[in-house]
Phi, psi and omega in degrees: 000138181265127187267179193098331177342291188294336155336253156021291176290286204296345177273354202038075159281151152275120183235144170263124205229193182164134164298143177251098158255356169267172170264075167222119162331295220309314209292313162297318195281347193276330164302308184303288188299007184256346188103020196264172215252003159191195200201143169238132196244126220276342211302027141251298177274004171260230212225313169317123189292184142350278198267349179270299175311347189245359164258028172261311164282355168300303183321306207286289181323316198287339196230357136099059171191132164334125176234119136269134143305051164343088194291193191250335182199185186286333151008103195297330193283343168273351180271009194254300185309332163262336178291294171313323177283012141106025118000124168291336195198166138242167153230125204262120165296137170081045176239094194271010178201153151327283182312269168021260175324323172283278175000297183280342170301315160313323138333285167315338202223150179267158182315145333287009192263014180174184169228046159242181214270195190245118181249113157272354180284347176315162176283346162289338179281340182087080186008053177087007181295316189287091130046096187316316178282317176295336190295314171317302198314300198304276238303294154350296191268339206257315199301120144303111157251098213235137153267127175243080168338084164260005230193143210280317168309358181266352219253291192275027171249343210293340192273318165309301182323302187292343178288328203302164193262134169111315199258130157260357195198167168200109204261127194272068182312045196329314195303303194309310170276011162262349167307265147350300161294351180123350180233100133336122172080350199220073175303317188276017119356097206287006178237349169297317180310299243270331200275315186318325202298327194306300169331300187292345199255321172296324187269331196281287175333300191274037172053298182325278184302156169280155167241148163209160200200171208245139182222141152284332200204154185318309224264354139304301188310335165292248194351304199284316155332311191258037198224316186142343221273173175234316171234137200246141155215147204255216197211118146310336188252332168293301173315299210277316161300305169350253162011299203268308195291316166312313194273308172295331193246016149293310217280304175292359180270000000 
């Protein structure tokens, strides 16, 4: 685990991350060597297993940048489980209540601040080389927790949710919440805005958590820094398609 992250997040630096979603170690070392200030690794929509996710997170050490996972659901056994392959953090989808969210910190963390269990042969343990109290200890204190709002029913939970004890980030999902409201497709949707605000007004209120949020594009990512945002992340597979279309239709003119 690379440790400082959670620092960071608690300080509300602007920090810039992007998503990984194929399955590739490269792709990841290549977002480390570039600078980016974390990497989020997709396993609710991307395609990488087990084993692929945990030489994804090598990639991430090897090349000196923070990796959360992004799980597929809230579930203590998928959270253990990118936590054991040494994931700095998750992040969880879909999260719609306080009791939830207190579920998922508690997942995250070993006794007493949580339950979850203790392997030191894992690979977060340094396959048993690591010492059971220190290995608690970093893990503790070091573990990242992000929520992601997405869901029309979350909307009148957000000040309880960002209040939970434990919670570092509160991650804003637009597509999914325009979705959930009734506009497919149309994040920029005036009652989608009108909902982010909320979000962002809620989460400000209770001080603590970092807000974060998804950019398509730099000139999102400005706007969202000034907006409030804390954590900005963009998407390698949105960059890397751009990019390839913009190049074939320069290339054919």
């Amino acid at each position: 685990m690379i440790t400082g992250l959670k620092a960071r997040v608690a300080r509300k630096e602007t920090l810039y991350g992007i998503f990984v979603m194929v399955p590739s170690p490269a792709v990841v070392e290549m977002c480390g060597y570039n600078g980016f200030d974390y990497v989020i690794l997709d396993a609710e929509h991307g395609a990488a297993g087990t084993e692929t996710l945990e030489h994804q997170l090598r990639a991430a050490d090897a090349s000196g940048i923070p990796a959360i996972v992004r799980v597929g659901s809230r579930a203590p056994d998928q959270i253990l489980h990118v936590l054991d392959a040494g994931a700095c953090g998750i992040l969880v989808p879909h999260v719609t209540t306080a009791e939830d969210t207190a579920a998922i910190v508690r997942a995250a963390h070993f006794p007493p601040h949580g339950i979850r269990g203790l392997a030191t042969t894992s690979r977060a343990g340094r396959h048993g080389l690591m010492n059971a109290a220190d290995y608690i200890r970093t893990a503790n204190d070091e573990t990242v927790v992000i929520v992601q709002i997405e869901d029309r029913p979350a909307l009148a939970n957000v000040a309880a949710i960002a209040r939970t004890p434990g919670l570092d980030a509160v991650f804003v999902g637009p597509a999914d919440l325009a979705t959930s409201l009734g506009y497919p497709g149309q994040p920029g949707h005036p009652k989608v805005v009108a909902a982010i605000d909320r979000i962002r007004h809620d989460v400000e209120a209770a001080e603590k958590p970092a807000l974060a949020n998804f950019a398509r594009t730099e000139t999102d990512a400005a706007s969202l820094v000034k907006q409030g945002f804390h954590l900005v992340c963009l998407s390698t597979t949105a960059i890397f398609t751009r990019r390839l279309a913009d190049l074939i239709a320069g290339l054919k003119q």
